[in-house]
C-alpha positions in Angstrom: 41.1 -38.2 -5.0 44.0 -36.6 -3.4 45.0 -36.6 0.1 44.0 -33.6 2.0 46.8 -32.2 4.6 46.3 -29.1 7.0 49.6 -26.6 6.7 50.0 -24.9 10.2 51.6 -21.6 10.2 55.5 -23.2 11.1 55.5 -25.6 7.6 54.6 -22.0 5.4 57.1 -20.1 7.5 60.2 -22.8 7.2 58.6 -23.7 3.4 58.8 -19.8 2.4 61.3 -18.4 4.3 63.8 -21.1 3.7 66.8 -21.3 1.3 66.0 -23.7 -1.4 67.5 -27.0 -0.1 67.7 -26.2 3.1 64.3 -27.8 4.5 63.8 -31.1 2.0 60.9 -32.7 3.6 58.6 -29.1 3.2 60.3 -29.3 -0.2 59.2 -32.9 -0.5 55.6 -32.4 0.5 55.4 -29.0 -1.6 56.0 -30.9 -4.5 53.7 -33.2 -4.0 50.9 -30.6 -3.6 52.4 -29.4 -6.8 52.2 -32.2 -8.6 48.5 -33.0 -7.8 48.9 -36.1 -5.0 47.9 -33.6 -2.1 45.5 -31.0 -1.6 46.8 -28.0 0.9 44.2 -26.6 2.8 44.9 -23.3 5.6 42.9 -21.1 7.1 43.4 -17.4 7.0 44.4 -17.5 10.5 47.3 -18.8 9.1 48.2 -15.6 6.9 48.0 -13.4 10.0 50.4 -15.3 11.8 53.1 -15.5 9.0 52.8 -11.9 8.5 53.9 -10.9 12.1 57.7 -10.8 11.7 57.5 -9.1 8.2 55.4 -7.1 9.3 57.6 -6.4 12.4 60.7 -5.7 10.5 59.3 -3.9 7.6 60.3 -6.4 5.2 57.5 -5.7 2.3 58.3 -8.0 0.0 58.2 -11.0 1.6 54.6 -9.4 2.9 54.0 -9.7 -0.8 55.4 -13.2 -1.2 52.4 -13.9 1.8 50.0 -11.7 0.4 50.2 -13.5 -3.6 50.4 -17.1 -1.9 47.5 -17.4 0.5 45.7 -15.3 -2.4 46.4 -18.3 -5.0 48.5 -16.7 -7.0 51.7 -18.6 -6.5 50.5 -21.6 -5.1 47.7 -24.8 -4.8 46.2 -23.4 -1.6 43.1 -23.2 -0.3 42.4 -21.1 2.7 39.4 -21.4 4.8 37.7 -18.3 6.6 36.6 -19.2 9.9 33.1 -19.2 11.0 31.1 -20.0 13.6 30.8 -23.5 13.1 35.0 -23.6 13.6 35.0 -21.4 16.5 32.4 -24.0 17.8 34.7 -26.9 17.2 37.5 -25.2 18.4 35.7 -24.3 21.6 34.8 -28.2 22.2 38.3 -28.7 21.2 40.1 -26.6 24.0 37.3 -28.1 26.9 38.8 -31.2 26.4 42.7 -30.1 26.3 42.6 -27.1 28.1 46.6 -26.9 27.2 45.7 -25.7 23.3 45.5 -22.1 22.8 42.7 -20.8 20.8 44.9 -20.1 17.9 46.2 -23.6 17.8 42.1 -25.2 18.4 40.9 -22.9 15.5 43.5 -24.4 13.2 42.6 -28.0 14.7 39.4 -26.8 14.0 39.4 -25.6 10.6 41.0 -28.9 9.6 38.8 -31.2 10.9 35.9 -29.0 9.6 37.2 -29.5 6.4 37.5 -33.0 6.1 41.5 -32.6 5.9 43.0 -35.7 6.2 47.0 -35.3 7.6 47.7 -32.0 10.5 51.2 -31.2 9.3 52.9 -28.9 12.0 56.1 -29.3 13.6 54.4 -28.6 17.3 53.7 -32.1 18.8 51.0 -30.6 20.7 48.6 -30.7 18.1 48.1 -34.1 17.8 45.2 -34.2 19.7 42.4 -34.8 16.7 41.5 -38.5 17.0 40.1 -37.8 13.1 43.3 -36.5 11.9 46.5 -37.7 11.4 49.8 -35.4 12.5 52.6 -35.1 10.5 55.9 -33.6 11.9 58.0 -33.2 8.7 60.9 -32.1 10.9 60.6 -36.0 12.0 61.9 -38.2 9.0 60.1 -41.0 10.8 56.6 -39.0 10.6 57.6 -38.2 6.9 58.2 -41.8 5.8 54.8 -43.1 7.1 53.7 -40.5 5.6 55.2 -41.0 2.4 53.9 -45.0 2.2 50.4 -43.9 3.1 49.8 -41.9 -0.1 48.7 -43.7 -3.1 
């Protein structure tokens, strides 16, 4: 069964928005959702927040690039809606780290929920979820454990 990770709005932004090369370790962990060894898992809070800027600046085709990858089209994703019992969690979540922002404590939220295994998000914040482990890809140290946890 393959490892289940989380994707927080900032790895989809830097993994779509990026010039090929530029971000390896999004790169890295794309292919490995790719390639079967990780199940992604989102929320479609998640597609709201990507779509700000393009939105913003009337850039419609990268809207489209959002629209045709949260849908499935383009990519091994699975978004989540969110429902009560995730607003619930996210609620208990933010009473005992009244620092997260709902956004942030629905994402927690939805992850946990969903029995993901790995958070990967380069805010350090969000490593509150005893349950889940955080991944900062933007931290080669975080990458390489990781990397020698996955079968």
């Amino acid at each position: 069964m393959a490892i289940s990770i989380y994707l927080d709005a900032n790895f989809i932004i830097r993994l779509v928005e990026s010039h090929h090369g530029q971000n390896s370790a999004h790169e890295r962990l794309w292919d490995l959702i790719d390639t079967g060894r990780l199940t992604a898992r989102t929320s479609w809070l998640t597609w709201s927040e990507v779509l700000v800027h393009p939105l913003r600046n009337g850039d419609d085709a990268l809207v489209d690039v959002y629209d045709r990858f949260f849908a499935g089209e383009t990519a091994a994703l699975t978004c989540h809606e969110i429902e009560r019992p995730t607003l619930r969690r996210a609620a208990e979540l933010r009473a005992h780290h009244p620092s997260l922002k709902s956004p942030d404590a629905i994402h927690l939220a939805t992850a946990a929920i969903n029995d993901c295994d790995w958070f990967v998000s380069s805010d350090a914040r969000l490593a509150v979820v005893p349950q889940l482990s955080y991944l900062n890809p933007d931290m080669p140290s975080d990458l390489q454990r990781f990397l020698t946890a996955i079968p």
